[in-house]
C-alpha positions as a printed NumPy array, in Angstrom:
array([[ 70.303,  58.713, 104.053],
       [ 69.241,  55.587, 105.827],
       [ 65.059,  54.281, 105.242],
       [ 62.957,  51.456, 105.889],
       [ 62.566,  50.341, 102.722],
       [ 59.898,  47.467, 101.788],
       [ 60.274,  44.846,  98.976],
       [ 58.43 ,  42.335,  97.272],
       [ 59.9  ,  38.984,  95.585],
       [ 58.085,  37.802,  92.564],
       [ 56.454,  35.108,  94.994],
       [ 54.592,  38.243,  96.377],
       [ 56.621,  38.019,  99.765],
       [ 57.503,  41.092, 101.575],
       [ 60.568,  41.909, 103.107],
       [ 62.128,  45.189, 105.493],
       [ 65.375,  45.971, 106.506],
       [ 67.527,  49.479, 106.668],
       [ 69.239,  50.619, 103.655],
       [ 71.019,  53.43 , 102.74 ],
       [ 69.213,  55.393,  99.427],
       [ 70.103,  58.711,  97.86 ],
       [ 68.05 ,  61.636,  98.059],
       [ 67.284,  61.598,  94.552],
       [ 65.714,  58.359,  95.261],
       [ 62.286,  60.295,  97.004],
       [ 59.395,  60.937,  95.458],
       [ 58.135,  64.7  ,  93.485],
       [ 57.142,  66.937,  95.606],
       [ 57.663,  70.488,  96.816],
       [ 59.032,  69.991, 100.253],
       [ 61.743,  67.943, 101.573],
       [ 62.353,  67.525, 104.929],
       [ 64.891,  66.187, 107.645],
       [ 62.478,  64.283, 109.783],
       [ 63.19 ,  63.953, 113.298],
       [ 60.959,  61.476, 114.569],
       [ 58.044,  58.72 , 113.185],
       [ 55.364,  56.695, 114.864],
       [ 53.514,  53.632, 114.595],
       [ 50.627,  52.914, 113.65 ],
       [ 48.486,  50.025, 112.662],
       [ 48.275,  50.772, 109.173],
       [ 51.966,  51.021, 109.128],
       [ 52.139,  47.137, 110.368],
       [ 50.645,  46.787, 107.583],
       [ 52.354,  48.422, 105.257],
       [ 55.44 ,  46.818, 106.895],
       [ 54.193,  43.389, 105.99 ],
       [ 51.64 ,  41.86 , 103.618],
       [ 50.933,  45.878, 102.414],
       [ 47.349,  45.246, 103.718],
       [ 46.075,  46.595, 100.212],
       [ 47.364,  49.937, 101.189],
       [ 50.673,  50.065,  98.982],
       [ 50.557,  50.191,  95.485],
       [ 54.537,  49.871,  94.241],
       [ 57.65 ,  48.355,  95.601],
       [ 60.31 ,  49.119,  96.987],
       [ 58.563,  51.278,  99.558],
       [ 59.349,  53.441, 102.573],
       [ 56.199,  53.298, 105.076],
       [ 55.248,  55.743, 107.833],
       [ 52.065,  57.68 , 108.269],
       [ 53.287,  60.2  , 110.465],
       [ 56.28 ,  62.023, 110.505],
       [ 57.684,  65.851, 112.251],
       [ 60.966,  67.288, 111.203],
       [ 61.998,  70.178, 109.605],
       [ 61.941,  71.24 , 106.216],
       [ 65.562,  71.135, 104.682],
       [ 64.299,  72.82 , 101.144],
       [ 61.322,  74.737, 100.075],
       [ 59.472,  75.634,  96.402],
       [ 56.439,  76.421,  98.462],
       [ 55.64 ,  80.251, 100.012],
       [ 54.331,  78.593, 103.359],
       [ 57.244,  76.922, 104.162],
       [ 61.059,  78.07 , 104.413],
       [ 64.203,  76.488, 105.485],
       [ 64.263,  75.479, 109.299],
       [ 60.744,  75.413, 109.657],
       [ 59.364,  72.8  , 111.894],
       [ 56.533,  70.882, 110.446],
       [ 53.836,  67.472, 110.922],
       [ 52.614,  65.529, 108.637],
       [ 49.726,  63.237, 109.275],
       [ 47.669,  61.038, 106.38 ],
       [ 46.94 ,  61.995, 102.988],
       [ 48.04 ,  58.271, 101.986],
       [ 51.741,  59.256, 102.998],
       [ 53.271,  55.761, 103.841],
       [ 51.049,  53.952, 102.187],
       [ 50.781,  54.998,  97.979],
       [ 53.375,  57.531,  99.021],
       [ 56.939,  57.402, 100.729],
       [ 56.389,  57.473, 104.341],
       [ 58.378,  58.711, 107.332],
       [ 60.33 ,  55.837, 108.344],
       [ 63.412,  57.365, 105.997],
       [ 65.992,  60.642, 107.477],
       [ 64.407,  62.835, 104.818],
       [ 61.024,  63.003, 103.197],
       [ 59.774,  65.193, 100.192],
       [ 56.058,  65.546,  99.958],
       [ 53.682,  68.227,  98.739],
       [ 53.209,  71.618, 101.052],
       [ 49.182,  71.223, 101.157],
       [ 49.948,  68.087, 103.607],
       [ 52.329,  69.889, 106.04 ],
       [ 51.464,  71.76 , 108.957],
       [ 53.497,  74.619, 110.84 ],
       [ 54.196,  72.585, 114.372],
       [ 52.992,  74.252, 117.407],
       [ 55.951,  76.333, 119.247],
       [ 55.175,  74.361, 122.409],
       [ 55.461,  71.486, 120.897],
       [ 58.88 ,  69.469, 119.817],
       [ 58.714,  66.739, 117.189],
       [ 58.552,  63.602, 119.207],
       [ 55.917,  64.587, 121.27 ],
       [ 54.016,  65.578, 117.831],
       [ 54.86 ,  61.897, 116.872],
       [ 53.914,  60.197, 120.423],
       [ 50.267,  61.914, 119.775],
       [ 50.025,  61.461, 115.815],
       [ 47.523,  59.974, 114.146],
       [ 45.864,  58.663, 117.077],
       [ 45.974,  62.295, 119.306],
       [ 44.994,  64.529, 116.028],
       [ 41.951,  61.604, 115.315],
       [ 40.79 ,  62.354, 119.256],
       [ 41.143,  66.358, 119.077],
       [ 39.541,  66.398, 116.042],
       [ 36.835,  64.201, 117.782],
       [ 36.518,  66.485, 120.63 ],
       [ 36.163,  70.167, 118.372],
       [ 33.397,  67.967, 116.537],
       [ 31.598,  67.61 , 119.972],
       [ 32.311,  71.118, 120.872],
       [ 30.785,  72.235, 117.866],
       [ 28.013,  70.831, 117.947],
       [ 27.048,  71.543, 121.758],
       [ 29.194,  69.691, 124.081],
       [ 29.984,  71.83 , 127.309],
       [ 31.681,  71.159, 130.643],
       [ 28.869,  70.552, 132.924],
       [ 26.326,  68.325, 130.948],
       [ 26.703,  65.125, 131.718],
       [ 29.619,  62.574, 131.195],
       [ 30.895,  61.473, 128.111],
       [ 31.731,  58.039, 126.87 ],
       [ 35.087,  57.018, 125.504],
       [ 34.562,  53.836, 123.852],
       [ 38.181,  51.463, 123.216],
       [ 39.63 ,  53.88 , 125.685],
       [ 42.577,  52.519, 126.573],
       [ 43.339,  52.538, 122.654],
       [ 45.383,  55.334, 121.063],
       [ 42.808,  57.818, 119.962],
       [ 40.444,  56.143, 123.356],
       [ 43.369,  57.275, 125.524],
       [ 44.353,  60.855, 124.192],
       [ 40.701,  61.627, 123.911],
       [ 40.209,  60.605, 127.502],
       [ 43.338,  62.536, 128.692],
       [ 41.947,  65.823, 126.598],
       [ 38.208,  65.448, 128.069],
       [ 39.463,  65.344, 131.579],
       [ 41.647,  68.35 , 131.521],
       [ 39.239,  70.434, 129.84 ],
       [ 36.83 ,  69.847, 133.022],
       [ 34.603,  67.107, 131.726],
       [ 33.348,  63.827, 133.385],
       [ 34.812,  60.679, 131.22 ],
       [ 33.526,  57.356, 131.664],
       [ 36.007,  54.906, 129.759],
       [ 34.789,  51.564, 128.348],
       [ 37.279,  48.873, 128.375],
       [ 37.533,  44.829, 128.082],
       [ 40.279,  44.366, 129.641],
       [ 40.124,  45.507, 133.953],
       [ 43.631,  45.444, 134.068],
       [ 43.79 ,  48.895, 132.569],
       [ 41.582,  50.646, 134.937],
       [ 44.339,  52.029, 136.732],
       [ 45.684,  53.25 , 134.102],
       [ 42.372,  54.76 , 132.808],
       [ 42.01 ,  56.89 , 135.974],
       [ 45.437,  58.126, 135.457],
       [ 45.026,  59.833, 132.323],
       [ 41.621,  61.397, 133.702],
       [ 38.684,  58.54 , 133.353],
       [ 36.179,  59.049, 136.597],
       [ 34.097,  55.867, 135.394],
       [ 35.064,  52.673, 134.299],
       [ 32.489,  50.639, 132.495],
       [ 32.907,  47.158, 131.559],
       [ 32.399,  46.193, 128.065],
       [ 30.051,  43.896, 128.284],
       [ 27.976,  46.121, 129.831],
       [ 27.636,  48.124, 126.529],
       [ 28.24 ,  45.635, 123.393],
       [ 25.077,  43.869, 122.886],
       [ 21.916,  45.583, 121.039],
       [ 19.35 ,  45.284, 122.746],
       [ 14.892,  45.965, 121.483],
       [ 14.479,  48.973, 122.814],
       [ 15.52 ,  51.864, 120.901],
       [ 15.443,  54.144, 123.66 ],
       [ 17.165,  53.671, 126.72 ],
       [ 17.794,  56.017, 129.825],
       [ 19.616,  59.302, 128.942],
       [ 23.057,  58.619, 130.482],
       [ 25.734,  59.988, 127.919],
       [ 26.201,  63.898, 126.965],
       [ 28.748,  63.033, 124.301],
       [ 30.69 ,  60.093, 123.214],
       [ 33.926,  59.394, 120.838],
       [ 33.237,  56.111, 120.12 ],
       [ 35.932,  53.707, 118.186],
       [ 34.317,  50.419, 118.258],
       [ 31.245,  50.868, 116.031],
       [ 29.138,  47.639, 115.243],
       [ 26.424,  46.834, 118.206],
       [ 27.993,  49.081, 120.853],
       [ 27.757,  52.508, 118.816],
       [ 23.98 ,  51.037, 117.973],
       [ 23.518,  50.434, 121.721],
       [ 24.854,  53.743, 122.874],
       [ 23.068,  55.628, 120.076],
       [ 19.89 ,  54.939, 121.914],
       [ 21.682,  56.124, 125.586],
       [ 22.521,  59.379, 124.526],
       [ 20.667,  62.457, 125.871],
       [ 18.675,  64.697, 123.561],
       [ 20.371,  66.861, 121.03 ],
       [ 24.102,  65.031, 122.14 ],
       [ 26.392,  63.865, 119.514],
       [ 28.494,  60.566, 118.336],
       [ 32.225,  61.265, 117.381],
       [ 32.877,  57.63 , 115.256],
       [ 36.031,  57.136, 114.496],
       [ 36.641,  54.027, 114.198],
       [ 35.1  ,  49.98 , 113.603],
       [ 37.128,  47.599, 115.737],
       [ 33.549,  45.986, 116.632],
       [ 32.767,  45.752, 112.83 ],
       [ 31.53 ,  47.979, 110.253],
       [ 27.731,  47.31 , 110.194],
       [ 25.149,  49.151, 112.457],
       [ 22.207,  47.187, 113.586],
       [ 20.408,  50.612, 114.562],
       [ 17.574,  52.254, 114.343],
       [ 16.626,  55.772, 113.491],
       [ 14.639,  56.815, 117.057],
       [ 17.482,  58.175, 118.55 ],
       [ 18.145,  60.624, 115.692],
       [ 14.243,  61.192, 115.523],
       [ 12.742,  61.447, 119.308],
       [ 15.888,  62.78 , 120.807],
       [ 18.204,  64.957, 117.866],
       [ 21.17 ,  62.338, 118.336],
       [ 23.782,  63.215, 116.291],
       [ 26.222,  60.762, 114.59 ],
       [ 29.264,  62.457, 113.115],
       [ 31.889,  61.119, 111.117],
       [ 35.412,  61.926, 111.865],
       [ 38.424,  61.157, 109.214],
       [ 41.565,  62.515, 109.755],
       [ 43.426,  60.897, 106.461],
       [ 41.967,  63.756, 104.23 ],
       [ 41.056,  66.535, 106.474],
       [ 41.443,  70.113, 105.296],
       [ 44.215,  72.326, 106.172],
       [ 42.333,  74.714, 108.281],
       [ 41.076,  72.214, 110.602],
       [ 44.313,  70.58 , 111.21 ],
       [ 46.264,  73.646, 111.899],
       [ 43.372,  74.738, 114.973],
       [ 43.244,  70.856, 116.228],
       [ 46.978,  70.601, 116.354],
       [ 47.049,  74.074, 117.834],
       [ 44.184,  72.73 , 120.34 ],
       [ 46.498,  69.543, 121.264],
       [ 49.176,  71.904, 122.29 ],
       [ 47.301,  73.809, 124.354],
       [ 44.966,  70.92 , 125.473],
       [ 46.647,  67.251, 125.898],
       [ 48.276,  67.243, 128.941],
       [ 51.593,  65.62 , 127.777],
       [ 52.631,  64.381, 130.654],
       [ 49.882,  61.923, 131.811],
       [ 51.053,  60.102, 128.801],
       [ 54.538,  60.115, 129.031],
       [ 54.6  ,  56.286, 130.504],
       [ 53.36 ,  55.278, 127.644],
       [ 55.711,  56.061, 125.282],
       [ 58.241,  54.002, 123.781],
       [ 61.486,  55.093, 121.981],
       [ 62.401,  52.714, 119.116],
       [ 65.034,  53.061, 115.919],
       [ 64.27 ,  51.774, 112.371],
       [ 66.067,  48.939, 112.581],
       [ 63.322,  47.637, 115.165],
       [ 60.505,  48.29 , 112.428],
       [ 60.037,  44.97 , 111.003],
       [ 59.523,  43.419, 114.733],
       [ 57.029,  46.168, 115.798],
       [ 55.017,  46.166, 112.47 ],
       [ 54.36 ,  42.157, 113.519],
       [ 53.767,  42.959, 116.902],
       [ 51.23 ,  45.984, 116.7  ],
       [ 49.175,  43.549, 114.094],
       [ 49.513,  40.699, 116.718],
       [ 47.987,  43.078, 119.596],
       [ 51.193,  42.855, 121.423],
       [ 51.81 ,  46.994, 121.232],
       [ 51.339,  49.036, 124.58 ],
       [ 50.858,  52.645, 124.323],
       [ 52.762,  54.946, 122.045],
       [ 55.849,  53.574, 120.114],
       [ 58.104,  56.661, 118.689],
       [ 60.215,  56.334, 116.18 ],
       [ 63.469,  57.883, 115.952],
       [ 64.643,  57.724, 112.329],
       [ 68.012,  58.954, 113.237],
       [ 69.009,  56.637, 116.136]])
């Protein structure tokens, strides 16, 4: 079987390239599987390089994500020829990844694939799509309906920004995408954004803790002075989906919006989320990502071109979704 595999020299310097291993070369586990397709992912530039903290023994085999199907079974739940996802639980990072032909992991991380869905479009929404969906049912469950206002996408034309935007517009609501860079608006509008606001509109705290009611829900991956800022723009009783920090992890906020108008800030993770959840959001992305408002964006790439993406997606330099086809 060919994988990605990662070493370190005794200097601590990293190294990738494809090599050929043996099966008996994978990890314990329950479940092996032939996997189809990868993605990646900015925790897998990581784990492509440096290790970023994230990988604990070398040689390694990164990938976060992977969909295949499973080749051998000691688990009830799954059986030969199954298709199945796999999405966090520290898979490509303390434990062998997807960037390898076959993968054996444990059954609790594995979930059935939607029948409408085929493995590389499971892998062009991965991490990123299930982060957004799961972002969205958190909204939904705690009030959001079609009809109340629009809702804010912060870092939209990022990967969980994007699908999240994409999903919100089908499903009937107004999105209003924040972005830095005015280049993208086109593309915003394409995938379903009916307002484009400028990031500096948004990023700066400002005195007053209360500011007009503007947004009825927001999915917000920035974090740092924006989520404070919008926190106070919300309208009463509407919730915060954060899922991410790429404007730093500190929140110079105060508590009036959760006091004087019910705000709701909820945390999304989608590393360790239960079973349960995953199976409805990945059964909600089949049904609710329209698929092919993203297809420009994706990007078909082998293993060999790993160690070149990993650099590039640290450097910025990634566009959109880049696929992985372990078998290429």
């Amino acid at each position: 079987m060919k994988a990605l595999l990662v070493n370190k020299d005794e200097d601590g310097n990293t190294s990738a390239a494809v090599s050929d291993l043996t099966e008996d070369m994978l990890p314990e586990g329950n479940v092996t599987v032939a996997v189809d397709y990868s993605s990646l992912n900015y925790k897998d530039g990581l784990c492509l390089g440096s290790g970023g903290g994230l990988v604990r023994n070398y040689p390694h085999v990164p990938g976060i994500d992977f969909a295949g199907t499973v080749e051998s079974s000691d688990d009830e739940r799954y059986k030969s020829g199954d298709k199945v996802v796999l999405t966090g639980w520290r898979v490509g990072e303390v434990q062998w990844g997807g960037y390898a032909q076959k993968a054996r992991v444990n059954a609790d991380w594995l979930v059935p694939l939607p029948n409408n869905l085929d493995s590389r479009q499971a892998m062009a929404v991965g991490t990123a799509g299930l982060t957004a969906m799961l972002s969205v049912m958190a909204l939904e469950d705690h009030g959001l309906k079609v009809g109340s206002g629009p809702v804010l996408i912060t870092g939209a034309a990022g990967g969980v920004g994007s699908i999240a935007t994409a999903i919100l517009s089908n499903l009937g609501h107004e999105v209003a995408a924040v972005t830095g860079r005015p280049e993208m608006k086109e593309y915003l509008t394409s995938i379903g954004a009916s307002q484009i606001v400028a990031r500096e509109e948004i990023n700066e705290t400002t005195k007053r803790p209360l500011e007009a009611e503007t947004w009825s829900g927001c999915v917000d991956a920035v974090g740092g002075a924006m989520l404070a800022r919008i926190l106070g723009q919300m309208k009463y009783g509407a919730s915060v989906a954060a899922v991410g920090l790429a404007g730093g992890a500190g929140l110079p906020a105060t508590v009036i919006p959760f006091l004087l108008r019910a705000v709701n800030l909820l945390g999304i993770d989608s590393v360790m989320q239960g079973y349960e959840n995953r199976v409805r959001a990945w059964e909600r992305i089949a049904s609710d990502l329209p698929l092919t408002k993203l297809e420009d964006t994706v990007h078909d790439y082998s293993l060999a071109d790993l160690p070149e993406l990993g650099q590039k997606i640290l450097a910025g330099q990634i566009k959109g979704r880049a696929v992985i086809d372990v078998n290429k």
